[in-house]
N, CA, C and O atoms as a printed pandas DataFrame, in Angstrom:
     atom_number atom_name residue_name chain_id  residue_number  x_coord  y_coord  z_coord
0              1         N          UNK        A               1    2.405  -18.519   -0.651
1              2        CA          UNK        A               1    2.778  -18.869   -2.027
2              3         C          UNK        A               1    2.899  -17.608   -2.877
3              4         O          UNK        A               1    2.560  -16.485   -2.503
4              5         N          UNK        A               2    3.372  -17.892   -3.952
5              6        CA          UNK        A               2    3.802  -16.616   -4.650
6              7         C          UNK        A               2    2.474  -16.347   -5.225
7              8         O          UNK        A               2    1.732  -15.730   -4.460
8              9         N          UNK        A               3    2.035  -16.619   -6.252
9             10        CA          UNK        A               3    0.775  -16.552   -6.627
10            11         C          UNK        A               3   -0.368  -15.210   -5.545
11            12         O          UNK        A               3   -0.747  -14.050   -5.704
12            13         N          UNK        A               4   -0.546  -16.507   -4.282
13            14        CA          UNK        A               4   -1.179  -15.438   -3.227
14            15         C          UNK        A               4   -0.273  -13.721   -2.704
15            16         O          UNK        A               4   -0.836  -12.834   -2.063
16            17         N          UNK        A               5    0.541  -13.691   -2.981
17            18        CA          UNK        A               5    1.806  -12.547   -3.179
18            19         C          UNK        A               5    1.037  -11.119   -4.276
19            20         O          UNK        A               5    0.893   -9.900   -4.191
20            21         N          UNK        A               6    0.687  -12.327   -5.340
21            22        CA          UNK        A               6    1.023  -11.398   -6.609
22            23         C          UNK        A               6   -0.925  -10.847   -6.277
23            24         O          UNK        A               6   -1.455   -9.831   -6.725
24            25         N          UNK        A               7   -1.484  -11.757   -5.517
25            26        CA          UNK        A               7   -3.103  -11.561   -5.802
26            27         C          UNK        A               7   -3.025  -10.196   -4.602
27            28         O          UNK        A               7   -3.153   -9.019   -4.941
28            29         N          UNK        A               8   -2.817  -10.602   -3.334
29            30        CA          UNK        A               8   -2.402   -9.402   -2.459
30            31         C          UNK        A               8   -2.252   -8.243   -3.021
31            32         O          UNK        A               8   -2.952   -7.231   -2.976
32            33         N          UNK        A               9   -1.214   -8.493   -3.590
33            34        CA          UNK        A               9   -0.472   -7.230   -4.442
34            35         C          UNK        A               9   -1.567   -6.411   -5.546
35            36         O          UNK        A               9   -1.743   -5.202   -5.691
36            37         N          UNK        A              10   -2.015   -7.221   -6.033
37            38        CA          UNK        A              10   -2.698   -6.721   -7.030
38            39         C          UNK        A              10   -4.401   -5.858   -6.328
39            40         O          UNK        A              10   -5.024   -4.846   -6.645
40            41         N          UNK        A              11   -4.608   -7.069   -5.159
41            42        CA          UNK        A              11   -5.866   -6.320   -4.786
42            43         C          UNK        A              11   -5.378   -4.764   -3.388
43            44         O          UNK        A              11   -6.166   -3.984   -2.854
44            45         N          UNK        A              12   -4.126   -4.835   -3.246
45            46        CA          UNK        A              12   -3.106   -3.804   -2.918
46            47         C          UNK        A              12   -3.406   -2.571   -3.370
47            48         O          UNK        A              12   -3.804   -1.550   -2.809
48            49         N          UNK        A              13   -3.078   -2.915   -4.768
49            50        CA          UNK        A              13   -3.486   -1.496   -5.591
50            51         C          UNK        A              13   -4.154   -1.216   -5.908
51            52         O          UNK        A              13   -4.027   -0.057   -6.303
52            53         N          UNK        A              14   -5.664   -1.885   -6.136
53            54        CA          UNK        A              14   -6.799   -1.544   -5.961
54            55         C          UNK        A              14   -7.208   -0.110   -4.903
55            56         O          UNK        A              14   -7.524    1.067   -5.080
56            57         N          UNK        A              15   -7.011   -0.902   -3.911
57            58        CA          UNK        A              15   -6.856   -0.466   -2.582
58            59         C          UNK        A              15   -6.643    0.842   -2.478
59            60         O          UNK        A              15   -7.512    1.551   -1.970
60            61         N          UNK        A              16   -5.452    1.377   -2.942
61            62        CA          UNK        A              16   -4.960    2.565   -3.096
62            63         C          UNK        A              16   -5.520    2.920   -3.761
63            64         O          UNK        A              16   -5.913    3.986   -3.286
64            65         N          UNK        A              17   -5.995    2.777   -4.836
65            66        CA          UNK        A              17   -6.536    3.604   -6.219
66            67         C          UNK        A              17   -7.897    4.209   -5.209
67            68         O          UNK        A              17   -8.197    5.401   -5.153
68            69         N          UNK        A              18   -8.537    3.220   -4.533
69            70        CA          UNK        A              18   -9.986    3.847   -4.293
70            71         C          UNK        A              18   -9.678    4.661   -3.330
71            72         O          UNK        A              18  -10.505    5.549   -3.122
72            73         N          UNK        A              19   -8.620    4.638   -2.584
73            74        CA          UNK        A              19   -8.134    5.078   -1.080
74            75         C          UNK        A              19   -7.664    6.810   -1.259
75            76         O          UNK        A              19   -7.891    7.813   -0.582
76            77         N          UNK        A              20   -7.007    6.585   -2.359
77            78        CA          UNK        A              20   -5.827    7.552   -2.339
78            79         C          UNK        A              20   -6.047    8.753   -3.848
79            80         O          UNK        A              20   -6.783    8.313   -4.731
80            81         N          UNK        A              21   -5.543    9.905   -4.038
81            82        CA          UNK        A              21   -4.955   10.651   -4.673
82            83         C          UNK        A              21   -4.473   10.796   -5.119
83            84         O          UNK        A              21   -3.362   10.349   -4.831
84            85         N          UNK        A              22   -4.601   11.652   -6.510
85            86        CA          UNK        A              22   -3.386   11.602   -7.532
86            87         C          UNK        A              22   -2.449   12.727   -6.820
87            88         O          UNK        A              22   -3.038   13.758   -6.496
88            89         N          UNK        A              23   -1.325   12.662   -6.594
89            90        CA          UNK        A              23    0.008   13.811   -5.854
90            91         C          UNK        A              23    0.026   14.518   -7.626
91            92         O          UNK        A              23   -0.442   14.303   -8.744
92            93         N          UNK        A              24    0.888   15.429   -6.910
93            94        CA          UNK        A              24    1.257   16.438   -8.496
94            95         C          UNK        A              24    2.036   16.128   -9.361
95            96         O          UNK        A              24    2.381   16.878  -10.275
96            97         N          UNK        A              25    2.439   14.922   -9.184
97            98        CA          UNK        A              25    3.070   14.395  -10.175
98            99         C          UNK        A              25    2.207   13.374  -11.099
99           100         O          UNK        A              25    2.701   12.888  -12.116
100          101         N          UNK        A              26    1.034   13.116  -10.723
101          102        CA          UNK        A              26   -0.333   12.638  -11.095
102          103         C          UNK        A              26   -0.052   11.115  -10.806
103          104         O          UNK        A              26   -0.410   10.259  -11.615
104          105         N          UNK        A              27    0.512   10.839   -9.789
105          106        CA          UNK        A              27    0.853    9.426   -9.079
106          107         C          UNK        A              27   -0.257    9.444   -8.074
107          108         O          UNK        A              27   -0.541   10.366   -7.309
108          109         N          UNK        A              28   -0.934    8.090   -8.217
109          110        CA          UNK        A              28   -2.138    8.086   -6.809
110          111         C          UNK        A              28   -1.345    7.783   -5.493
111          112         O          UNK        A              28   -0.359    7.049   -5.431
112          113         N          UNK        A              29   -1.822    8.339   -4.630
113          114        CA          UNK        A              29   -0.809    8.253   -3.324
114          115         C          UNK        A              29   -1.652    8.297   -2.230
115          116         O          UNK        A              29   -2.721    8.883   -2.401
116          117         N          UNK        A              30   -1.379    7.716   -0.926
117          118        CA          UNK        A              30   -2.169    7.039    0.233
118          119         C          UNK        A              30   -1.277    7.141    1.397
119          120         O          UNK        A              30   -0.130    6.763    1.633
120          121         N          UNK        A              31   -2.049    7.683    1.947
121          122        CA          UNK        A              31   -1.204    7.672    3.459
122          123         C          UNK        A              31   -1.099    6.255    4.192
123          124         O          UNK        A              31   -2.208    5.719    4.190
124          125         N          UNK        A              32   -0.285    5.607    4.713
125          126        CA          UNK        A              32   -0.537    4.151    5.247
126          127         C          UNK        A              32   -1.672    4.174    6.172
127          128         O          UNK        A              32   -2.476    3.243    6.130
128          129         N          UNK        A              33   -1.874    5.442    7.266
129          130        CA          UNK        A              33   -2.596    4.938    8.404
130          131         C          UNK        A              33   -3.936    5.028    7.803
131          132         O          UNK        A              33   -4.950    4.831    8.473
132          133         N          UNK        A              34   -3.960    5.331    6.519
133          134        CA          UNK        A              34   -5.747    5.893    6.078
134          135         C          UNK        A              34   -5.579    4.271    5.394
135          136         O          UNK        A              34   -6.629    3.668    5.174
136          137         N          UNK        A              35   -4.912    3.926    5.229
137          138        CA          UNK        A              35   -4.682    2.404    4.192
138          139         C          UNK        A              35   -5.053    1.850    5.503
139          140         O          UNK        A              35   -6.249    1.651    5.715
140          141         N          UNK        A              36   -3.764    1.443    6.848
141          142        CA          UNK        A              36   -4.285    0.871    7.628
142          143         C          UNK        A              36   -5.800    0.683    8.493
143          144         O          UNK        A              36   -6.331   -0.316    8.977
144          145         N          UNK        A              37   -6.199    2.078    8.442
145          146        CA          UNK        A              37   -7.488    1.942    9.155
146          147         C          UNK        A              37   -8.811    1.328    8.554
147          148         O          UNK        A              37   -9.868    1.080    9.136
148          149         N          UNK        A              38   -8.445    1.141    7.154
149          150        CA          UNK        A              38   -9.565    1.244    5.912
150          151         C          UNK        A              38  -10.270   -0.384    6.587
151          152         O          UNK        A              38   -9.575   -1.399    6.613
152          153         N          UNK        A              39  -11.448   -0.365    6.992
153          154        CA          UNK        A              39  -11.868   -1.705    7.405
154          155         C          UNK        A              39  -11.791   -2.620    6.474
155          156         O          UNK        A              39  -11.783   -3.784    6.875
156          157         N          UNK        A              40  -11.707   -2.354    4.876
157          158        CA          UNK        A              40  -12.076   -3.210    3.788
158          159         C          UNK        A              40  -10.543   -3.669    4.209
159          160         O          UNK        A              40  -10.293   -4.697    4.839
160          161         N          UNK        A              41   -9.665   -2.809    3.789
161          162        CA          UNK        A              41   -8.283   -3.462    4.068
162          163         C          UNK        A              41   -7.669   -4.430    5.367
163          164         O          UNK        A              41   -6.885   -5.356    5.577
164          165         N          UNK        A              42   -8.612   -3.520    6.062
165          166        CA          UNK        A              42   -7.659   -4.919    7.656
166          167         C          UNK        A              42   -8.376   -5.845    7.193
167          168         O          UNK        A              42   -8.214   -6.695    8.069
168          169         N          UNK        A              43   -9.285   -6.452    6.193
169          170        CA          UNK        A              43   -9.873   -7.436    6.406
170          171         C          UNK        A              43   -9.637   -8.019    4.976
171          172         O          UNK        A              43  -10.592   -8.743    4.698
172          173         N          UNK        A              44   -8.854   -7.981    4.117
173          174        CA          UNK        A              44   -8.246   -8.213    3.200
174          175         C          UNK        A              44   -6.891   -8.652    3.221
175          176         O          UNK        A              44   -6.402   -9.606    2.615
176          177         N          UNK        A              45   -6.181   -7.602    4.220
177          178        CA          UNK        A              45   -5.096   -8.376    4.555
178          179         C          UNK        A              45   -4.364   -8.559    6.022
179          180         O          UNK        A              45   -4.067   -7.853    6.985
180          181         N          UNK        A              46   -4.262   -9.843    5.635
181          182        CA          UNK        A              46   -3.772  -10.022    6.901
182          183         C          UNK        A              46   -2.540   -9.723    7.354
183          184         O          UNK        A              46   -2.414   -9.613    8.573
184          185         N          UNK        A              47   -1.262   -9.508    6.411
185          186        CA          UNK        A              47   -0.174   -8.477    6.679
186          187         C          UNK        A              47   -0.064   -7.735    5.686
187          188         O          UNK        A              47    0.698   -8.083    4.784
188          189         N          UNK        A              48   -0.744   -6.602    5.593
189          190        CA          UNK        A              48   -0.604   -5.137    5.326
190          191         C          UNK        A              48    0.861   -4.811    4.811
191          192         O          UNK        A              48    1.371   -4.629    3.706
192          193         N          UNK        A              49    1.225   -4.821    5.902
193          194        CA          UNK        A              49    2.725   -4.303    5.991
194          195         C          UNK        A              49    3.742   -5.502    4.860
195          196         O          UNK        A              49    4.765   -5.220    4.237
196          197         N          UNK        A              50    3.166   -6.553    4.901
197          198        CA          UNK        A              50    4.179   -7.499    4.476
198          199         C          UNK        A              50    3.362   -7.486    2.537
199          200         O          UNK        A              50    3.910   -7.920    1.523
200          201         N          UNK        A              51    2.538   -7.101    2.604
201          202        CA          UNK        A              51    2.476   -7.155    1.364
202          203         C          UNK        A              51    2.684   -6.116    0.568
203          204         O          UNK        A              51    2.760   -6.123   -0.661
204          205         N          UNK        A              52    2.803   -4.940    1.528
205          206        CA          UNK        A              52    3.779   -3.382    0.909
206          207         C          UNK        A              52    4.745   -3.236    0.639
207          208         O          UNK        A              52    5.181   -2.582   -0.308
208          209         N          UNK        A              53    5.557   -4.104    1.807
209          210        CA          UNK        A              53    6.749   -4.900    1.034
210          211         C          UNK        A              53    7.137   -5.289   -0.052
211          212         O          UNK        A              53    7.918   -4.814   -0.876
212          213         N          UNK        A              54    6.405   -6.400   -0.001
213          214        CA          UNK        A              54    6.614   -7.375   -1.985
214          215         C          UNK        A              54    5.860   -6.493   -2.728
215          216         O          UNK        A              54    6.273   -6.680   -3.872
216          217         N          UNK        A              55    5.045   -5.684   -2.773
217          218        CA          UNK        A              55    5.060   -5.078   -3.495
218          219         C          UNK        A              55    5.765   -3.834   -3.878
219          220         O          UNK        A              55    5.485   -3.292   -4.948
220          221         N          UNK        A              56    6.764   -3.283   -2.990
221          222        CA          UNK        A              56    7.934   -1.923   -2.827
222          223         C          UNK        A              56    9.152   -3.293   -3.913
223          224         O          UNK        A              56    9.549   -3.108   -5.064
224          225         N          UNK        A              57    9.356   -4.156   -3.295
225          226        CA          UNK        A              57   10.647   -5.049   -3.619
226          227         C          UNK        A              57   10.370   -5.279   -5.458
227          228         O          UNK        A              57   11.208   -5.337   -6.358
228          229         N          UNK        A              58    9.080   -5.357   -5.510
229          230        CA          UNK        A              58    8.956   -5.236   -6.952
230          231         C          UNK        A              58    8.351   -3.998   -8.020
231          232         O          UNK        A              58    8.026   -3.926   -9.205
232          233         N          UNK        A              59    8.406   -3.191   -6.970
233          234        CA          UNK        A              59    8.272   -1.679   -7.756
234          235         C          UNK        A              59    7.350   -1.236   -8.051
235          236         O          UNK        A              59    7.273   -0.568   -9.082
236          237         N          UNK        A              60    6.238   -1.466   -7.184
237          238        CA          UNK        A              60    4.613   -1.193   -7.845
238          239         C          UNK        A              60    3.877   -0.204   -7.305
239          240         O          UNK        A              60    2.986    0.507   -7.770
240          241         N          UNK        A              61    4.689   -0.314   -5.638
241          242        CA          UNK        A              61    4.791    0.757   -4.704
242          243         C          UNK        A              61    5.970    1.620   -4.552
243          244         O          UNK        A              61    7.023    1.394   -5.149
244          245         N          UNK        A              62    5.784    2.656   -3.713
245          246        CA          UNK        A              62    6.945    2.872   -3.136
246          247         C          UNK        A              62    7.072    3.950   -1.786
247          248         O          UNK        A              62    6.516    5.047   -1.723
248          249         N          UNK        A              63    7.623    3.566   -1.124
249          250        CA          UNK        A              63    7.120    4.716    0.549
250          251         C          UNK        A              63    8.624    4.724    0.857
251          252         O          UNK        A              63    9.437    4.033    0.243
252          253         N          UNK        A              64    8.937    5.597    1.900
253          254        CA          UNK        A              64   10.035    6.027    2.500
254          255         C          UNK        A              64   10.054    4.650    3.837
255          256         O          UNK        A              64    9.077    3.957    4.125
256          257         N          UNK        A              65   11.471    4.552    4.485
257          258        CA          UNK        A              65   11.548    3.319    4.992
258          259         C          UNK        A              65   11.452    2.007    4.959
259          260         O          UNK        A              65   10.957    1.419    3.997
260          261         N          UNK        A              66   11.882    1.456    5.930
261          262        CA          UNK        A              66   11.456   -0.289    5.514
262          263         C          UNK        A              66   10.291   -0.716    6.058
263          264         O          UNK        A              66    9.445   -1.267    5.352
264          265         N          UNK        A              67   10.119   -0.524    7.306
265          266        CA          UNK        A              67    9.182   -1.393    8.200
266          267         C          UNK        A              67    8.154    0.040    8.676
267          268         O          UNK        A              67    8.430    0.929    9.482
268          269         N          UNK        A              68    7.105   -0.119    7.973
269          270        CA          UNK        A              68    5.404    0.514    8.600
270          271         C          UNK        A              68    5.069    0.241    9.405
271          272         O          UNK        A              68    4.504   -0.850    9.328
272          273         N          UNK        A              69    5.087    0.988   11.029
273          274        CA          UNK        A              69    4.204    0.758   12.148
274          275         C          UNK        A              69    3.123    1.548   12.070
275          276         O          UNK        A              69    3.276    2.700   11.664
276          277         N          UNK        A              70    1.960    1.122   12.405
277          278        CA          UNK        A              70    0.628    1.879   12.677
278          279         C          UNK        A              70    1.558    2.519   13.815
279          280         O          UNK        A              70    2.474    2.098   14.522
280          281         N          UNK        A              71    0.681    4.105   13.605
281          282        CA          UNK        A              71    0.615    5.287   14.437
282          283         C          UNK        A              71    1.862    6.150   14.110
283          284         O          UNK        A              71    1.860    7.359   13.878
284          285         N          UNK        A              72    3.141    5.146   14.140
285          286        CA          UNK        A              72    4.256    5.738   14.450
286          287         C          UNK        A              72    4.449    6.348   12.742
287          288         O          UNK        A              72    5.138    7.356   12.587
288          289         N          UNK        A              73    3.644    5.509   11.218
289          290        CA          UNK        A              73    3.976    5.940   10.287
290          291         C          UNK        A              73    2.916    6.010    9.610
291          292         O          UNK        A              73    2.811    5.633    8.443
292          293         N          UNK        A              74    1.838    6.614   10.447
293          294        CA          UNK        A              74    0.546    7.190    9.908
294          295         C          UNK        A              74    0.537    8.248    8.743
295          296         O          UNK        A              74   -0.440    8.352    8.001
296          297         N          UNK        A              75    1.386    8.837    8.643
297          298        CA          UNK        A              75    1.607   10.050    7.833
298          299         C          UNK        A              75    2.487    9.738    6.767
299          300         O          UNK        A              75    2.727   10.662    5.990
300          301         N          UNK        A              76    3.321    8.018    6.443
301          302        CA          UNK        A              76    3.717    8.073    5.099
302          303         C          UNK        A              76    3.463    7.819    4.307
303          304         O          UNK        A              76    2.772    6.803    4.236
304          305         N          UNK        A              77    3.812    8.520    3.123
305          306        CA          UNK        A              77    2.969    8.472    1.898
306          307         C          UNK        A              77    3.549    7.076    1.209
307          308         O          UNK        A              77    4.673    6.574    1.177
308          309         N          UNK        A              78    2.001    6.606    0.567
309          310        CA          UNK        A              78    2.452    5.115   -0.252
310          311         C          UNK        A              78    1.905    5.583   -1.301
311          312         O          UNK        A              78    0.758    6.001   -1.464
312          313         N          UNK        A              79    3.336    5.445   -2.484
313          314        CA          UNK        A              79    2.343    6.031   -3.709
314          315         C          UNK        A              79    2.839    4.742   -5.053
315          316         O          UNK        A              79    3.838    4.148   -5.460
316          317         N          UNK        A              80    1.591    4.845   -5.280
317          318        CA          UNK        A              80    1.913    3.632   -6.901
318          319         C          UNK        A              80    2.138    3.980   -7.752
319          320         O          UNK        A              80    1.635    4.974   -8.274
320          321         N          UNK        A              81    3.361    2.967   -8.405
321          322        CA          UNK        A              81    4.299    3.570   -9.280
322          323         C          UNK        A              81    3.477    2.928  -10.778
323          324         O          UNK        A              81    3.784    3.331  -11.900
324          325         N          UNK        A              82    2.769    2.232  -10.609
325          326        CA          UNK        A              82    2.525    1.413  -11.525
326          327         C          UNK        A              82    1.098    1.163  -11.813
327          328         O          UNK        A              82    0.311    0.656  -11.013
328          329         N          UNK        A              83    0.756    1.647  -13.292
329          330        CA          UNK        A              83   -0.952    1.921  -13.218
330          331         C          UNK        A              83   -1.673    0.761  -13.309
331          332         O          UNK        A              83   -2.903    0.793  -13.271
C-alpha cells in the first residue's frame, strides 16, 4: 500500500541519516552495501532495494543506476536529497 511506501521511505531516511555522512556538498550520503549490511536495516526492510526506488522516483534519494545488487553495488553512493 502506498501509505506503507511512504512509512518505508520515511524510516529510509532515517536510516541514512544515522548511517551516513554529510559529502561536501553537505548532503548526507551512504554507501548501499554499508546500508545493506546494517542489521537494523535488513530487518526493517524487507526490499531495500525496492524502497530506494520509490524513494529515487520521488526524489528524496538519489544513486547512480536503476537496480542495486549487494556486492556488485557496494560502493554506490545513496545520498538524500531531502532533509
Amino acid at each position: 500500500t502506498t501509505m506503507n511506501v511512504e512509512h518505508e521511505i520515511s524510516l529510509l531516511v532515517e536510516e541514512i541519516r544515522r548511517l551516513g555522512t554529510k559529502n561536501a556538498d553537505g548532503q548526507v550520503s551512504v554507501k548501499f552495501g554499508v546500508l545493506f549490511a546494517d542489521e537494523k536495516c535488513a530487518n526493517l526492510f524487507e526490499a531495500l532495494v525496492g524502497t530506494l526506488k520509490a524513494a529515487k522516483r520521488r526524489k528524496i534519494v538519489t544513486y547512480q543506476g536503476e537496480l542495486l545488487l549487494q556486492g556488485v553495488h557496494d560502493n554506490v553512493d545513496i545520498i538524500l536529497l531531502q532533509d
